[in-house]
BABAVO-758884 format. One line per 3 residues: number of its first residue (from 0); their letters; for each residue x, y, z of N, C-alpha, C. Coordinates in pm, 1 decimal. Layout:
NUM = a = X/Y/Z/X/Y/Z/X/Y/Z  ...
//
This chain:
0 = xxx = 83.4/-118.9/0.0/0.0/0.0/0.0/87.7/125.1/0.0  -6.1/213.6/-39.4/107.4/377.8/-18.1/193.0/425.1/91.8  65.2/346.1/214.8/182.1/408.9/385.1/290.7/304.6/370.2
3 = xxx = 283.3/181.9/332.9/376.6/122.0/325.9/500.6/128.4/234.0  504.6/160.2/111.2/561.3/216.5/27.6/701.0/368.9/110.2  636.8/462.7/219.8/675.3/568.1/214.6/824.2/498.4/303.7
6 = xxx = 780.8/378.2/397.8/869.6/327.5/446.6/974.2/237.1/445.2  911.6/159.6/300.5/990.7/93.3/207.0/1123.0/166.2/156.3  1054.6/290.3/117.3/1167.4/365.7/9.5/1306.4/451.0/118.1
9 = xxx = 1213.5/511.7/274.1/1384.3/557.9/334.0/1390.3/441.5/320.1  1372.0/304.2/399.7/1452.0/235.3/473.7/1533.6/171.7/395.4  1526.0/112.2/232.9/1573.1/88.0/127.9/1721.2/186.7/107.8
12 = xxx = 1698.9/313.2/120.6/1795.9/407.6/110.4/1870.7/449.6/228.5  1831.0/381.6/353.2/1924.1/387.3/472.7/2024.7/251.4/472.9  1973.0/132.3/390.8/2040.1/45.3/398.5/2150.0/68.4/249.7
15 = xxx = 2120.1/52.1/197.9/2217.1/122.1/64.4/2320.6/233.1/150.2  2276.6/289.1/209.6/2399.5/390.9/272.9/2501.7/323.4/365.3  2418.5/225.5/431.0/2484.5/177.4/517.0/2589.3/80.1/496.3
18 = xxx = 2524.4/1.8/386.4/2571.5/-135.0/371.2/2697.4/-49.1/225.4  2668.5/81.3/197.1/2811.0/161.4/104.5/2909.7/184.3/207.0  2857.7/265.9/366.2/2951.6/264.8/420.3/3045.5/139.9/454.7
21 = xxx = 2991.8/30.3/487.1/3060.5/-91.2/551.8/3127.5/-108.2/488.2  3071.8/-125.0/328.0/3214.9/-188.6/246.7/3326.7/-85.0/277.5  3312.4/25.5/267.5/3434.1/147.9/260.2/3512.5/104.1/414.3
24 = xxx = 3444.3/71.7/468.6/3493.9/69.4/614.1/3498.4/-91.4/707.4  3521.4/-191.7/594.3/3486.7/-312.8/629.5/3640.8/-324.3/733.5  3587.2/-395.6/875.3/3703.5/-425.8/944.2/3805.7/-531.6/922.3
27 = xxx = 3966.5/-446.0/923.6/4070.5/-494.5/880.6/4088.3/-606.5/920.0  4037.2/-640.6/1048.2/4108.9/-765.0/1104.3/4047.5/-874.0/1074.7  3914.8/-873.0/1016.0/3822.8/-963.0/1019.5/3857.0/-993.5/890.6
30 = xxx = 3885.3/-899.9/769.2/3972.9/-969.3/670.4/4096.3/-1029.3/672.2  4181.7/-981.3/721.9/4322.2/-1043.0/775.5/4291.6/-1207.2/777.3  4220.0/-1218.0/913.1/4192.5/-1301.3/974.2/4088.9/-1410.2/898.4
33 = xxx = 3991.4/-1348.1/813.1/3897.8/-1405.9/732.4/3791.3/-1452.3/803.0  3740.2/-1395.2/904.1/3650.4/-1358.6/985.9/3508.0/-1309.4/921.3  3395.4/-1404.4/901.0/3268.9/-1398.7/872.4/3157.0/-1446.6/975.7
36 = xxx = 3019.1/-1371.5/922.6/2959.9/-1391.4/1070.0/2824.7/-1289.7/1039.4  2721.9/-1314.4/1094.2/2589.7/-1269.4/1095.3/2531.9/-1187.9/1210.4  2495.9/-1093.7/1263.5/2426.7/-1004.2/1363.1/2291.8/-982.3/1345.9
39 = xxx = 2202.0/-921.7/1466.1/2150.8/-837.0/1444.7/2117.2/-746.3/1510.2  2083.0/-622.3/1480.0/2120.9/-485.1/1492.8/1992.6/-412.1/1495.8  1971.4/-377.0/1597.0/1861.0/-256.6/1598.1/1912.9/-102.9/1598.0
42 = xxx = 1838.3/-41.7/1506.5/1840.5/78.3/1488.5/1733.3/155.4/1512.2  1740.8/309.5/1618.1/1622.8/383.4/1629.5/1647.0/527.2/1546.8  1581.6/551.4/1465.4/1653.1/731.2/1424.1/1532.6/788.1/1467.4
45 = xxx = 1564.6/897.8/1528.2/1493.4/1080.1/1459.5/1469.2/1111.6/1356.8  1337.1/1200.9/1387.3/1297.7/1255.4/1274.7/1392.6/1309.9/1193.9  1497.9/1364.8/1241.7/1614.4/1450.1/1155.9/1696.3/1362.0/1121.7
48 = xxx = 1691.1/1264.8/1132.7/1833.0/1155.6/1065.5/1956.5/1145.1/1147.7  1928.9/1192.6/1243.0/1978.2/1133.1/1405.5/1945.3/999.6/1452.2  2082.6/994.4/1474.7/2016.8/836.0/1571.9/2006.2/836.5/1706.2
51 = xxx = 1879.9/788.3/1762.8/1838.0/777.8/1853.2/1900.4/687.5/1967.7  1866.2/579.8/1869.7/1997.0/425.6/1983.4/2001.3/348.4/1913.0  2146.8/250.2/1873.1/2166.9/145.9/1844.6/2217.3/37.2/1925.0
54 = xxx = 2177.3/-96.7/1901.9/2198.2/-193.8/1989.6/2222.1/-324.5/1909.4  2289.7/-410.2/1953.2/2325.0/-581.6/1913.7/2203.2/-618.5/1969.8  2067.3/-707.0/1936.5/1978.9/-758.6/1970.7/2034.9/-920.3/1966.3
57 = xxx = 2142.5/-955.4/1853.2/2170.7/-1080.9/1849.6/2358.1/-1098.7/1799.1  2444.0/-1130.9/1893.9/2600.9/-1111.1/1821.4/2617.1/-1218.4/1737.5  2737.2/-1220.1/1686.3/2799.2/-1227.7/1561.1/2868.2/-1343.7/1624.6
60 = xxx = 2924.2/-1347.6/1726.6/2988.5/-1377.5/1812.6/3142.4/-1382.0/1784.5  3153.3/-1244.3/1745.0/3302.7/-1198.4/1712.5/3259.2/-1059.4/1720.9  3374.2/-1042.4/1824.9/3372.2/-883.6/1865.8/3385.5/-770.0/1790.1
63 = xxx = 3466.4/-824.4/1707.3/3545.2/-733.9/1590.4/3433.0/-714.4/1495.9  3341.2/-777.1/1442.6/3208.4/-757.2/1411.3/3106.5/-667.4/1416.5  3081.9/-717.1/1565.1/3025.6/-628.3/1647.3/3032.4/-530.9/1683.8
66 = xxx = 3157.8/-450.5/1683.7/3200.0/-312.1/1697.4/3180.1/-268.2/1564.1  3203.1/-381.0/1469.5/3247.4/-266.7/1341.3/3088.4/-220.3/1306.0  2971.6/-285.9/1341.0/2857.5/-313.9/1273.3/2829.8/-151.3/1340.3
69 = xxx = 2858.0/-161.7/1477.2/2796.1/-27.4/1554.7/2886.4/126.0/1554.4  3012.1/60.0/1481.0/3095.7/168.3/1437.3/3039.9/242.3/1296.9  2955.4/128.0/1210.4/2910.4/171.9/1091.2/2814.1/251.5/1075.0
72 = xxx = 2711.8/287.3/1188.8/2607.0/253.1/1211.7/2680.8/456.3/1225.0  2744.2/458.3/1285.2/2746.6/569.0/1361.7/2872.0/665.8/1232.7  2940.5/643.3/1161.0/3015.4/639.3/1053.4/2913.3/716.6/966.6
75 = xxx = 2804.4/658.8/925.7/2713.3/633.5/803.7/2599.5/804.8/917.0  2586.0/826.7/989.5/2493.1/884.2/1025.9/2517.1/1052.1/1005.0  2472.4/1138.7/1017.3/2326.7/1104.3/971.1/2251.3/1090.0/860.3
78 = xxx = 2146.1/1008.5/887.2/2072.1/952.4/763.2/1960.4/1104.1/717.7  1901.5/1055.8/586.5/1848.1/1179.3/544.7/1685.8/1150.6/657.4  1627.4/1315.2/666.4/1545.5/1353.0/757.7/1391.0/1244.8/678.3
81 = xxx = 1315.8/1249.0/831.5/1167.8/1165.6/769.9/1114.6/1254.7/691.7  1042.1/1229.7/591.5/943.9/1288.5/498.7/807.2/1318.2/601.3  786.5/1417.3/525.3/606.6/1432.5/590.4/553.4/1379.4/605.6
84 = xxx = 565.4/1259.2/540.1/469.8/1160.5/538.8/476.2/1095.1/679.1  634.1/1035.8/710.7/636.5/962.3/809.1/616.3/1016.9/909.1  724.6/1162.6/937.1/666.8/1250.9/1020.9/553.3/1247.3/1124.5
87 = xxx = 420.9/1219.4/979.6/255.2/1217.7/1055.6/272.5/1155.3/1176.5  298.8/1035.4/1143.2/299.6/883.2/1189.8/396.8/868.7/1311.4  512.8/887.6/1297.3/643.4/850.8/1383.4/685.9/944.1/1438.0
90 = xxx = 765.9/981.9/1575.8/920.4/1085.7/1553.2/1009.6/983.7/1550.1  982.5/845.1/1598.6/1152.1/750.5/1593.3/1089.6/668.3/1492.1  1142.3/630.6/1414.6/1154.7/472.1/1307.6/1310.6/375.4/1399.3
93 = xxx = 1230.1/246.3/1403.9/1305.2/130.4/1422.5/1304.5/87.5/1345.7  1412.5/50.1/1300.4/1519.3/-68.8/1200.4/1557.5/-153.2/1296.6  1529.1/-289.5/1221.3/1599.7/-409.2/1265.0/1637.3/-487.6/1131.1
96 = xxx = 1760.3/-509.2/1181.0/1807.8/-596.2/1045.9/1911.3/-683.2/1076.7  1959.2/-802.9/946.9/2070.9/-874.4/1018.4/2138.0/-823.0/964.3  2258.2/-788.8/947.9/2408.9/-780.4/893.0/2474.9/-913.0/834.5
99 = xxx = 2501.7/-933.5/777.8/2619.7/-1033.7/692.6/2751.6/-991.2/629.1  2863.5/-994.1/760.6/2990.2/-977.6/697.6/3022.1/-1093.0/627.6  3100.1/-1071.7/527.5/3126.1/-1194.6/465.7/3216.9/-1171.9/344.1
102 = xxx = 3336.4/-1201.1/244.2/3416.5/-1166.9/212.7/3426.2/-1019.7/163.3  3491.8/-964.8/264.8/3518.3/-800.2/249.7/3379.1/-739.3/242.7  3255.3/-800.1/269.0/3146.6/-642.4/198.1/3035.3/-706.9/317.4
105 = xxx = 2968.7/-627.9/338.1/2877.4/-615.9/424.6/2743.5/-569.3/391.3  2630.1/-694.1/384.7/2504.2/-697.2/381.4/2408.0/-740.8/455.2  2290.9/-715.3/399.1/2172.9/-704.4/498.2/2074.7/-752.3/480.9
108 = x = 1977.6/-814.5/538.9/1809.4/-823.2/488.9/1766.8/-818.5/588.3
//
């Protein structure tokens, strides 16, 4: 539907930012090392593309991961402001997503 759509399209374009920053900023050691591994990650933003709070809901169970995921998180910020639309509706949007490091690049669903 349309309300659904308005939230499709940031959150589509917060992850594209994010998952551009990671690669740029994928952690050294975890390549070195060849260190792969899955999270997941809650994200709260502001209306302004501030972040509100991020948190590990589920680790990687590699630290180096785990920092880098919440280093990215904070790297990548701020995200662009809510539309009017969401505005109506929200002042915080939660994101939850997993992360997938995995050779050199970092993705999501």
């Amino acid at each position: 539907s349309t309300r659904e759509s308005i939230y499709v399209t940031y959150m589509d374009n917060w992850r594209r930012k994010v998952e551009r920053i990671g690669d740029l900023n994928y952690p050294g050691e975890a390549s070195k090392k060849n260190i792969s591994g899955r999270l997941i990650l809650d994200v709260a933003l502001n209306a302004d593309g501030t972040i509100y709070q991020v948190e590990i809901s589920k680790s990687s169970g590699h630290k180096v991961l785990d920092d880098a995921a919440l280093r990215i998180v904070h790297l990548a910020a701020p995200y662009a402001p809510f539309s009017e639309e969401i505005r109506k509706e929200t002042d915080i949007l939660y994101i939850t997503r997993t992360w997938i490091f995995s050779n050199n690049r970092l993705s999501g669903r």
